[in-house]
C-alpha atoms as one frame of an Amber mdcrd trajectory, in Angstrom:
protein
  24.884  -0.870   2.071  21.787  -2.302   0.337  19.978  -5.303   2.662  19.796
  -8.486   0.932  22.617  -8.111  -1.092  22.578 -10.003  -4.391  25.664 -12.701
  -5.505  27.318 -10.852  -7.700  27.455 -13.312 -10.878  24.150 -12.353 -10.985
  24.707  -8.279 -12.118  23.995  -8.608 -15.236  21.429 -11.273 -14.865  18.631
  -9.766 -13.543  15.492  -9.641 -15.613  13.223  -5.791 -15.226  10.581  -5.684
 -12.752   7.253  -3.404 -13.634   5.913  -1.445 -10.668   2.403  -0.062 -11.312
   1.793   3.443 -10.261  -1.915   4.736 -10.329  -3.170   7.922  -9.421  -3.314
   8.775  -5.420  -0.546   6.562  -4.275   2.614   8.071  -4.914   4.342   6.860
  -1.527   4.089   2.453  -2.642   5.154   2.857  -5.776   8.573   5.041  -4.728
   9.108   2.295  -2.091   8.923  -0.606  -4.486  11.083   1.555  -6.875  13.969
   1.532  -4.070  13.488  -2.063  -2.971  14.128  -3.527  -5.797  16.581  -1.039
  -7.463  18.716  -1.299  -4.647  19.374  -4.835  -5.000  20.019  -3.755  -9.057
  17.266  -4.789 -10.345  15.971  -2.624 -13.555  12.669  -1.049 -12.615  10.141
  -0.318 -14.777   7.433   1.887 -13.810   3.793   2.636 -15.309   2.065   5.230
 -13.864  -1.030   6.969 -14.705   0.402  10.197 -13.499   3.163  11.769 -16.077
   5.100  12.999 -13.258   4.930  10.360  -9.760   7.944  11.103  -7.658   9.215
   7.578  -8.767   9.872   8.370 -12.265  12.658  10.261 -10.648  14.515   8.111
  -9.065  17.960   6.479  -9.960  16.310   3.556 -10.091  13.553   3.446 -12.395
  15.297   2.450 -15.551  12.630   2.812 -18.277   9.152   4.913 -17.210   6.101
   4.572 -19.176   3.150   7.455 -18.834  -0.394   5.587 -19.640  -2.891   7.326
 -18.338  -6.235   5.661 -17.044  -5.364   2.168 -17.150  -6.712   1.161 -13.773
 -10.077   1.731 -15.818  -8.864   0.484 -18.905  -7.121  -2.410 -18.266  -6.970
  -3.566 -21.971  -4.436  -0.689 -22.152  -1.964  -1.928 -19.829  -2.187  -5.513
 -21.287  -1.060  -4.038 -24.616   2.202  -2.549 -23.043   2.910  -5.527 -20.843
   2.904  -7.762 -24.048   5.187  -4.869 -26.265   7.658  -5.156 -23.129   7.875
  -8.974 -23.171   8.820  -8.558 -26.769  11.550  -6.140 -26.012  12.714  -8.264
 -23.456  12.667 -11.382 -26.014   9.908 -13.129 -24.504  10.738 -12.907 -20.666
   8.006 -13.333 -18.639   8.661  -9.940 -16.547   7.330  -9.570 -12.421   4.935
  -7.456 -11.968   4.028  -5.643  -8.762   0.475  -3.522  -8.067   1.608  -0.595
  -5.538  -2.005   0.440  -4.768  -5.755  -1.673  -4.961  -6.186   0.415  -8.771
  -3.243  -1.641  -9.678  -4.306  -4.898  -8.405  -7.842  -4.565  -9.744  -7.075
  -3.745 -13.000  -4.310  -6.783 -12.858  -7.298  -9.443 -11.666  -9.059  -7.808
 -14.633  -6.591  -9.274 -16.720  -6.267 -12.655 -14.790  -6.340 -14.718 -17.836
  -5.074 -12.789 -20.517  -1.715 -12.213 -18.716  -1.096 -15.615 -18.818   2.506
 -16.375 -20.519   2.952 -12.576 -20.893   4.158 -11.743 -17.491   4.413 -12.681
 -13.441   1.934 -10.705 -11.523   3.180 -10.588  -7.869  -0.044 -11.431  -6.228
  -2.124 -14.444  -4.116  -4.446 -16.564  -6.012  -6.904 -14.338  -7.611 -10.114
 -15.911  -6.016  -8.066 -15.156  -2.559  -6.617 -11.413  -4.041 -10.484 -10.986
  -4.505 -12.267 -11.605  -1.609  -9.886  -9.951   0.502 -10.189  -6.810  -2.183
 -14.558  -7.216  -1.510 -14.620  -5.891   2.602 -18.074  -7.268   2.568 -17.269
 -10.923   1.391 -14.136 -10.438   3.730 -16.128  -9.858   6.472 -18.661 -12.872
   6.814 -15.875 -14.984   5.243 -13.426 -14.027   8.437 -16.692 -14.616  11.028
 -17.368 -18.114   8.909 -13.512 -18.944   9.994 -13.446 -17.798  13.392 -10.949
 -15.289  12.496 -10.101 -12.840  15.199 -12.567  -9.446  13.584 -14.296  -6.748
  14.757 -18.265  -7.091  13.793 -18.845  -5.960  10.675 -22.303  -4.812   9.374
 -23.271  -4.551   5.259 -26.064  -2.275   4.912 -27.926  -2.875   1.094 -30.707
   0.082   1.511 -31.134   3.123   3.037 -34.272   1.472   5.072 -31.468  -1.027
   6.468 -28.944   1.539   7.369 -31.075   3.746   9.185 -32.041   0.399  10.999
 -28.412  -0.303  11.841 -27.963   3.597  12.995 -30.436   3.156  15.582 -29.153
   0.027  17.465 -25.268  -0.059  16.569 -22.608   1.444  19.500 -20.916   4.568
  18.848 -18.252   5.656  16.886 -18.096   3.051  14.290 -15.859   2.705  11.088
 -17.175   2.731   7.739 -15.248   1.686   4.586 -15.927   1.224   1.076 -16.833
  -2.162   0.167 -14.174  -2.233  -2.294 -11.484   0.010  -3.325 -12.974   1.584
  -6.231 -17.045   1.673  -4.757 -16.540   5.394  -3.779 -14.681   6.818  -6.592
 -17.618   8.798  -8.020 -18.230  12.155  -9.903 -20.276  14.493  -8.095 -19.191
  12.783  -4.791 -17.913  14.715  -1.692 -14.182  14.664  -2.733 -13.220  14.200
   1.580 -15.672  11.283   0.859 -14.398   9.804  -2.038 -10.574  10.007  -1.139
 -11.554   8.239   1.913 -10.081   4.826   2.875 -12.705   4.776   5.817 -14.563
   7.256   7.606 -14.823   7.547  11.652 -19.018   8.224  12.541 -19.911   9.099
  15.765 -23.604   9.535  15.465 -26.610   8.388  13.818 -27.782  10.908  12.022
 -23.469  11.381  10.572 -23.978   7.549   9.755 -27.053   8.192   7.923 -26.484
  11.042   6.162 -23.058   9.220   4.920 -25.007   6.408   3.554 -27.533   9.297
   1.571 -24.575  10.486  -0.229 -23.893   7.080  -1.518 -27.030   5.424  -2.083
 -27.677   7.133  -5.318 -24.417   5.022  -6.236 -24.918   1.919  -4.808 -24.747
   1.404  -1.039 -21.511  -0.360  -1.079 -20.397   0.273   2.725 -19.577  -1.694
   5.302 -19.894  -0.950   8.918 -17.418  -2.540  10.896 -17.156  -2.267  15.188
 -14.568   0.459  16.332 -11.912  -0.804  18.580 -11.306   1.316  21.348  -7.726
   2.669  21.662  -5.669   5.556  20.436  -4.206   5.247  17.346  -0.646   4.153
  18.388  -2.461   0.763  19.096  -2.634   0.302  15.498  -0.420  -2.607  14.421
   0.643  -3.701  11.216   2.369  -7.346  10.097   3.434  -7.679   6.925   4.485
 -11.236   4.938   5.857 -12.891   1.694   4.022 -16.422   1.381   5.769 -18.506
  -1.606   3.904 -20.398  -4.228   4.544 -22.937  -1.529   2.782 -21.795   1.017
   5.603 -20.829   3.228   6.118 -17.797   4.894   9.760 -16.883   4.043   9.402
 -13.204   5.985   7.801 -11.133   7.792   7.807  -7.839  10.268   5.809  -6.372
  12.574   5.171  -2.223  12.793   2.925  -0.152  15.366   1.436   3.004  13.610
   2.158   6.236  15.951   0.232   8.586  13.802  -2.254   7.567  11.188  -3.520
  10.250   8.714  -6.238  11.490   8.351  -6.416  10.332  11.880  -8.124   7.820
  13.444  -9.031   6.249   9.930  -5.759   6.662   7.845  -2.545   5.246   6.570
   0.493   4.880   9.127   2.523   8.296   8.103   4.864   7.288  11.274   5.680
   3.809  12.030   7.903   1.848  13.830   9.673  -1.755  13.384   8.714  -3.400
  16.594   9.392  -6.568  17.950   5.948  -9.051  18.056   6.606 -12.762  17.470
   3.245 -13.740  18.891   1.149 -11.500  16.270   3.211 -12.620  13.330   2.802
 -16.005  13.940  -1.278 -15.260  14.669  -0.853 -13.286  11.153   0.874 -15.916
   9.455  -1.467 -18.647  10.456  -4.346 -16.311   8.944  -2.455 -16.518   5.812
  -2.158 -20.209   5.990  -6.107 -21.029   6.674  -6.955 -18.620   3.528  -4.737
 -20.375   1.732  -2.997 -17.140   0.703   0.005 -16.590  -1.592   2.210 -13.405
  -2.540   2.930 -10.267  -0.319   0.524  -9.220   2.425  -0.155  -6.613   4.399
  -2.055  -7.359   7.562  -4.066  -4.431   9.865  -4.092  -5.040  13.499  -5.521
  -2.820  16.636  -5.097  -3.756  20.043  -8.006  -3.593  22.560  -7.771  -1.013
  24.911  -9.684  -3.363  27.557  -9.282  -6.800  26.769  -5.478  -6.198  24.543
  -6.695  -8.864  22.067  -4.863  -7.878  18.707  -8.435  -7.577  16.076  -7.729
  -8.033  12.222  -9.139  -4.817  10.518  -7.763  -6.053   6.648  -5.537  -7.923
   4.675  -4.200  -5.999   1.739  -3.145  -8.721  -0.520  -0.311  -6.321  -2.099
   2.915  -4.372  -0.329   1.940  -1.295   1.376   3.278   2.377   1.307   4.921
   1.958   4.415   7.149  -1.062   2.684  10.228   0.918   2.746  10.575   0.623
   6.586  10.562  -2.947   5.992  13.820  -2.612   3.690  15.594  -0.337   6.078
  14.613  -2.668   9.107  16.095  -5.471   7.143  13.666  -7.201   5.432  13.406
  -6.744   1.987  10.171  -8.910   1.075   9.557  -7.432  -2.359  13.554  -8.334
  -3.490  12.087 -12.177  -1.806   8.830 -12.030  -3.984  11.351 -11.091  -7.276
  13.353 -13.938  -6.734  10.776 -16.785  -6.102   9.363 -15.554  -9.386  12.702
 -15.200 -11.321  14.060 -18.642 -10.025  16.714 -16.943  -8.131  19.014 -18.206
  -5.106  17.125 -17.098  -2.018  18.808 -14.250   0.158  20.410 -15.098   3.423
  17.759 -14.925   6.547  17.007 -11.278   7.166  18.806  -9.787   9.970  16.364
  -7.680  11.790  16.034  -4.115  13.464  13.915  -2.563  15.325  13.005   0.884
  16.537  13.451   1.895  13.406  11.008   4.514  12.022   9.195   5.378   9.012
   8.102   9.224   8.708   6.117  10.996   5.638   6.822  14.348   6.951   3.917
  16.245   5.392   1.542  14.243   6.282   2.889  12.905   9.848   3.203  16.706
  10.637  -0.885  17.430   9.214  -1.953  14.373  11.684   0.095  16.195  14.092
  -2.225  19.486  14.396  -5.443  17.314  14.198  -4.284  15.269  17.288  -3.060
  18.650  18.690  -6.543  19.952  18.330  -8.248  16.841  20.174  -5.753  17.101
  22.859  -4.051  13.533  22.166  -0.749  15.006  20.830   1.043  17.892  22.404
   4.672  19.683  20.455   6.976  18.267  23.028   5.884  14.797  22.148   5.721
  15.414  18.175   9.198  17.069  18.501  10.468  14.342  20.601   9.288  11.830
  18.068  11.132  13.394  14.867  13.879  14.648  16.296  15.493  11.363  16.620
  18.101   8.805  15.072  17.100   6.154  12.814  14.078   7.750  10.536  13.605
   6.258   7.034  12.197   9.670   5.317   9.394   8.034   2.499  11.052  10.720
  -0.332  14.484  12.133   1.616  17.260  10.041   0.589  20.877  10.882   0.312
  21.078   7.984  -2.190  18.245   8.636  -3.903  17.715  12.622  -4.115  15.422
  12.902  -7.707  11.989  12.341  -5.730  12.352  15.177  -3.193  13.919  17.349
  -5.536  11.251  16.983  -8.092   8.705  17.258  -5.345  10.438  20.990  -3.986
  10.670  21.935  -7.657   7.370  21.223  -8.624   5.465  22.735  -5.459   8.112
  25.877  -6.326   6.563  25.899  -9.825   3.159  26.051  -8.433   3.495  28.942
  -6.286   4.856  30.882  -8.934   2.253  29.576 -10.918   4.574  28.331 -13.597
   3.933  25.034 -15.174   6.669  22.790 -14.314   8.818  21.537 -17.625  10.579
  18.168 -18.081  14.025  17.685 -15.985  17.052  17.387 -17.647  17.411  13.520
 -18.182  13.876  12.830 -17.594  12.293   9.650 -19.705  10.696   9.957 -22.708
   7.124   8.445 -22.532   7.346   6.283 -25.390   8.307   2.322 -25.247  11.791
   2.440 -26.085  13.752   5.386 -24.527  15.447   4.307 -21.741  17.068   6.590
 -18.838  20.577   6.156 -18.185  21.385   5.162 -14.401  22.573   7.632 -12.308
């Protein structure tokens, strides 16, 4: 039974929502796919991959291949304005699934103006948040609760900062797209942030990317395994009011120690999502927002790592723990009824299997994970699986097909019933 159910005078209502897909991030896109599908809404998705696990769900109605248009954003703005005329007009929501997306959306800040609803905050907001740097000595300017955070410009100032900061530190791109480079060490350049231990690691990092532009910032490591890791994440209305929210603790992050939560839990923290939501409130924020907590192994103050002013891959724990926020963000923009005050619930947990069970042997190999404790953690009731789904079995079966293809080394041909990549076929529900 979906969460958030939707009056049903409203079936046949419900205007398509677009879900941007770029490459790298198949797991956000999937979730947004089901969040909103389940509550009937027609989902569109455009993904720069031809074949992203979401184009194979039952609910993406109408899938659109366009390849590159997180660097070409003139490209998507063309098939944004064809779909508002085959939708006579409507102005369409439109949800970024990954920082590609969003970037190439503030790209087109003014030109999407009367053509469709993009589901983010303010842009100047959506933008500093996006820029780690700006973030940074904006959040010390507030008082906001951060870990120190250092911006190298040279190589002469980070071998400086090597010799005087405390060991291990974090280092992150200073925006999403500042490491994407040809030529760059691909570990590097798939990196959302890098764990140094050393001076010489922290300058040799900063050697690779100089000859690109020294866009790093530094930021303080927060002691604490990984399961310390806390996440809050929020729908603010054009308002200003937080309608929702829900709190998650990250059990195992990969890559480890600087990843993505690929096992996370619903957890019960009033106290941080009120701190989170008055964050949102001094920066004035708007839209969906996912918020990046860790709590102090010595003093147990909860430190803001990021906001991510988007949803986040994880976003499909929030639907089974009862809160659907992107279904919330669709109808503030559609002009739709409200749905009823989630009903919340915790302990339940969110597990990407591959990648939960990679994290898995690194811990194992640094002695902070041992099998009893992995097995005891998967082998349990109430895991949301991000592509297993009884009611939604096209992602993991295109996933098993396709890795069966490549071990044969056969190239893997359209399904039966897949979409047609042009801008009028339409797939048939399931």
């Amino acid at each position: 039974m979906p969460l958030f159910c939707r009056p049903a005078a409203l079936a046949d209502a419900l205007l398509p929502a677009v879900v941007l897909s770029c490459l790298g991030a198949p797991e956000a896109d999937l979730s947004l796919v089901r969040a909103l599908g389940e509550q009937g809404v027609p989902v569109i998705v455009i993904a720069e991959d031809p074949q992203p696990p979401s184009r194979h769900s039952r609910h993406c109605s109408r899938f659109h291949h366009l390849p590159g248009f997180t660097r070409e954003p003139a490209r998507l703005l063309d098939l944004l304005t064809l779909l508002q005329r085959l939708h006579q007009g409507a102005l369409l929501p439109v949800f970024p699934s990954a920082d590609p997306d969003l970037g190439a959306l503030l790209a087109l800040e003014s030109a999407l103006v009367g053509i469709c609803r993009p589901i983010v905050s303010p842009p100047a907001v959506a933008r500093l948040l996006m820029d780690k740097r700006a973030f940074g000595t904006e959040a010390e300017r507030l008082g906001l609760p951060v870990p120190r955070s250092f911006s190298p410009r040279t190589l002469v100032a980070a071998e400086a900062l090597s010799r005087i900061v405390d060991y291990p530190v974090i280092v992150k791109p200073a925006h999403p797209l500042a490491w994407k480079h040809p030529g760059l060490d691909p570990a590097v350049a798939r990196a959302k942030a890098l764990l140094v231990e050393d001076p010489w690691a922290l300058v040799r990092l900063c050697g690779q990317l100089a000859p690109h532009g020294l866009d790093v910032l530094v930021q303080e490591y927060i002691p604490g395994r990984d399961e310390a890791h806390y996440s809050v994440h929020v729908y603010v209305d054009p308002d200003g009011r937080a309608l929702a929210s829900y709190a998650a603790r990250k059990w195992r992050t990969y890559p480890i120690h600087a990843g993505s939560g690929c096992h996370v839990e619903s957890v019960h923290e009033p106290a941080l999502e009120a701190e989170a939501i008055a964050i949102l409130r001094t920066l004035e924020f708007r839209g969906l927002a996912n918020m990046n907590f860790k709590r102090h192994a010595r003093t147990g103050r909860h430190l803001l790592i990021e906001i991510n002013p988007r949803s986040s891959q994880t976003s499909l724990l929030a639907v089974r723990a009862g809160v659907n926020l992107a279904w919330l963000a669709y109808c503030t923009a559609c002009g739709l009824p409200l749905p009823p005050t989630p009903r919340r619930r915790f302990g339940v947990r969110y597990l990407n299997a591959g990648l939960d069970f990679h994290a898995f042997r690194a811990y194992q190999r640094r002695g902070e994970w041992h099998w009893g404790e992995y097995l005891a953690s998967v082998l349990r009731p109430r895991l949301v699986f991000q592509y297993a789904s009884l009611r939604d079995p096209g992602p993991l079966l295109h996933l098993l097909r396709s890795r069966w293809a490549r071990r044969r080394g056969v190239a893997p041909t359209e399904p039966i019933g897949s979409v047609a990549p042009d801008l009028v076929k339409t797939r048939h529900r399931a």
